[in-house]
C-alpha positions, 0 to 999 in steps of 0.5 A: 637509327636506320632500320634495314628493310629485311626484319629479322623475323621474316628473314627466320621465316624464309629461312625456316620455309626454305631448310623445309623446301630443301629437307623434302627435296632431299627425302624425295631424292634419297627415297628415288636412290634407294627404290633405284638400288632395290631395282638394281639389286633385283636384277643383279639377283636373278642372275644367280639362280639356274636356269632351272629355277629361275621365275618367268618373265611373268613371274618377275613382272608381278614380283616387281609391281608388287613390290612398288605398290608396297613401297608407294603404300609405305612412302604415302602412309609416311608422308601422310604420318608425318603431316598428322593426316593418317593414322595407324588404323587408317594404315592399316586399312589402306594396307589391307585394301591394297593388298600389302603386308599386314599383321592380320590374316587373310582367313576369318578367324573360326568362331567357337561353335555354340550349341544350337537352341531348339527351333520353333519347329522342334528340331534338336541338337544331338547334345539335347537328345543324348541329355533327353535319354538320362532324364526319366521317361514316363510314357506308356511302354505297352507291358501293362497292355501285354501282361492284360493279353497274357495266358498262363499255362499249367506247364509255367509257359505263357501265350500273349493274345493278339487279339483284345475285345472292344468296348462295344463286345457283346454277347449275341442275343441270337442262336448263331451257329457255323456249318462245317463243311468239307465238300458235299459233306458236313463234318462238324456243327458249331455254337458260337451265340454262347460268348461275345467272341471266338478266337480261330486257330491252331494254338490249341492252349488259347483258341476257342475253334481249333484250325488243324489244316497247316496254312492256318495261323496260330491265332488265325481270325476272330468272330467279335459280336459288336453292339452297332446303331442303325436306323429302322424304315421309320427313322428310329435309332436302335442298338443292334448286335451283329458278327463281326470277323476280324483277319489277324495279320494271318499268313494266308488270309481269311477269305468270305464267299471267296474274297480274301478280307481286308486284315486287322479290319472288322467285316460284317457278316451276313446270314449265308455267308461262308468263310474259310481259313488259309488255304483249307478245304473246309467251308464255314457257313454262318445260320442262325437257329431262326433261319433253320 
């Protein structure tokens, strides 16, 4: 029996190879007719507009290139698809980086805002405050501070001090006295050796030295006697006590041999040294029963 050249299995496979050959030449043609027609359309439509809408030359040309780099993506990604090379996330991908349609949206999605932890700086959020202010606060608040500086008064009123002594307040052991002077004449001679402090003022319920002359402060100035350590000419440390007159943030000033002192500071007064009170007239001089 004489067989025929041709078998019939490379005959199935040429025909198989061939049908596959003519079915893409017909999908190339078909997609050729159908991208002719859209192109065909496009310019029938644009005739129905008025002149006044109608879209630039520009306008059209960027409509139209748009338009093909879509339909180049969606053939490709097709072919690609049907071969197995491309799947749909690499579609996906592909049309976002080419600028087509795509399901997600240009914009970033807004995360949800989170309460910011404290930085290591001690910075915090205004939620982390607002939780501070309910919680107790146990810091000092300064009333037990003025209920200490408070004077009471027969008529029920009080009086809080600005002044409080030092530690290191002592009372003098020398006889200091202050010459008052209005001009040329004395007018009043006061001891101020009986106590470590003497307040100066025009509250009269509170100071120990009354200042009538309007310029003054209720609570004017203070003389603090304070217990220092100095070093005598051989070397030896002593504790020594010395007057001392401290400004209270007054309005006019103190002022000592006619220099206006530095306020809530202590300054140390000498033997001699003559101090006034605002804008009065009235001269303070500072001896000592030794010295007269």
């Amino acid at each position: 029996m004489v067989r025929d050249s041709r078998s019939p299995g490379r005959a199935s496979r040429s025909d198989h190879y061939g049908r596959d050959r003519n079915s893409g030449n017909r999908y190339e043609e078909s997609s050729r007719r159908a991208n002719d027609r859209d192109d065909r359309r496009r310019d029938d439509r644009k005739d129905d507009y008025p002149p006044d809408r109608r879209r630039s030359d520009r306008d059209r040309e960027d409509y139209r290139r748009r338009d093909d780099d879509r339909r180049e993506g969606s053939s490709r990604s097709q072919r690609d698809r049907e071969g197995g090379n491309l799947t749909i996330d690499d579609e996906r991908k592909y049309r976002d980086s080419r600028g087509g349609s795509s399901r997600r949206s240009a914009s970033p999605r807004a995360r949800p805002s989170r309460p910011r932890s404290p930085s290591k700086s001690g910075s915090r959020s205004p939620s982390v405050q607002e939780e501070d202010k309910a919680k107790p606060n146990f810091k000092p608040s300064g009333l037990l501070a003025a209920e200490t500086k408070m004077v009471k008064h027969h008529d029920g009123t009080s009086t809080v001090l600005k002044y409080h002594e030092p530690p290191e307040a002592r009372k003098p052991t020398t006889g200091w006295r202050l010459y008052v002077f209005k001009g040329a004449e004395q007018v009043d001679l006061l001891h101020i050796h009986r106590q470590s402090a003497y307040l100066f003022g025009r509250d009269r319920s509170v100071v120990d030295v009354t200042l009538d002359h309007p310029s003054c402060s209720k609570q004017h100035a203070v003389i603090q006697y304070r217990a220092v350590k100095e070093k005598n000419e051989f070397g030896e440390t002593k504790t020594v006590i010395k007057p001392f007159i401290i400004d209270l943030e007054s309005t006019n000033g103190t002022h000592v041999n006619g220099e206006q002192i530095p306020t809530s500071r202590y300054y140390e007064l000498k033997l001699s040294d003559v101090i006034k009170f605002g804008e009065s007239n009235r001269e303070y001089v500072l001896l000592s029963e030794d010295a007269t």
